[in-house]
N, C-alpha and C positions, 0 to 999 in steps of 0.2 A: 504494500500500500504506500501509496506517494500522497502526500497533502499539496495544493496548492490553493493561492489563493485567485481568484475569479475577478474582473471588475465587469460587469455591465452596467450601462447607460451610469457611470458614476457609484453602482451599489457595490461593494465588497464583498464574494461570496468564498468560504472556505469550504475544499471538495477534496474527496479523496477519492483516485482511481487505483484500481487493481488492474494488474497485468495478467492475461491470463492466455496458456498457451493455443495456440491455433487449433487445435484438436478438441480440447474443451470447447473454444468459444463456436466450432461446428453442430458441436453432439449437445451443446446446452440449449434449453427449449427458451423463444427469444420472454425476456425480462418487458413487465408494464412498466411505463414511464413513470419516472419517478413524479414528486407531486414537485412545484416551484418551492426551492428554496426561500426562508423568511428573510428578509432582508438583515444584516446586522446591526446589533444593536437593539432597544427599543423603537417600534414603532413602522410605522412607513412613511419614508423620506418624499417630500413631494419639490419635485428640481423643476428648475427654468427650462423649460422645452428649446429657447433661444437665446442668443445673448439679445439684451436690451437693459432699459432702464426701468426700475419699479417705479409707480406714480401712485398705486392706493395697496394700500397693508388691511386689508379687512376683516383680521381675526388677531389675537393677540393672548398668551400663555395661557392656558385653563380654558378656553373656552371652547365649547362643546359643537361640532361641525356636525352636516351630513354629506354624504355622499350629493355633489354634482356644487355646493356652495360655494360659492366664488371667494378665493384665499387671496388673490393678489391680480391686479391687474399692471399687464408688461407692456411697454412701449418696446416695440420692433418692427424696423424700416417704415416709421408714420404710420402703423398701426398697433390701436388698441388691441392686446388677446389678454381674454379673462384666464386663469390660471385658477381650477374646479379642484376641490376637494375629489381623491381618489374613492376613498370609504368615508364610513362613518367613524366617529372617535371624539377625541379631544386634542385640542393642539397643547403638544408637551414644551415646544422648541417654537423659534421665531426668529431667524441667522438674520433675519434684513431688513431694510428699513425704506422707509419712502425718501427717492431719490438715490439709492445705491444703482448701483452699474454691475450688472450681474450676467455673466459667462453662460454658456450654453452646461449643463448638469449641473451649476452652482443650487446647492442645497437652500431651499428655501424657508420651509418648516418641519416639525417634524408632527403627524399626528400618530396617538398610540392608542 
């Protein structure tokens, strides 16, 4: 078994793969997908889809979201995009502020 660790779209995911020989992996009956790994850490991170500027912060520590609620709206190339709550939860985290200049996966909040 080898650990490595995974980054997608900005998430850090730790996995470990087994080697296994050619003959096994013929004569073994194929494996159901595994389920998606939890993001690390507490919570689910919700990232800038783009780089731009934030102009409204509309949730703030403790406060309790639902899925589809608008968390931030980003200015990118002269346009407004609202920036939705993924799930439902509470926002644990809040990295940014109105008028920050924010990278494309720049971690935004975090809901748990």
């Amino acid at each position: 078994m080898k650990k490595y660790n995974v980054k997608v779209n900005g998430t850090s995911y730790e996995v470990e793969i087994e080697l296994i020989s050619e003959t096994e992996a013929k004569s073994a009956p194929a494996a159901a997908p595994a389920p998606a790994a939890a993001p690390a850490g507490n919570g689910e991170t919700v990232s800038a889809p783009m780089p731009g500027t934030i102009l409204a912060v509309n949730v703030q520590n403790g406060q309790a979201v639902k899925k589809g609620d608008v968390l931030f709206v980003l200015e990118a190339m002269k346009m407004e995009n609202e920036i939705m709550a993924p799930c439902d939860g509470t926002v644990s985290s809040v990295s940014v502020s109105k008028g920050a200049s924010v990278e494309n996966g720049t971690v935004l909040c975090t809901i748990a």
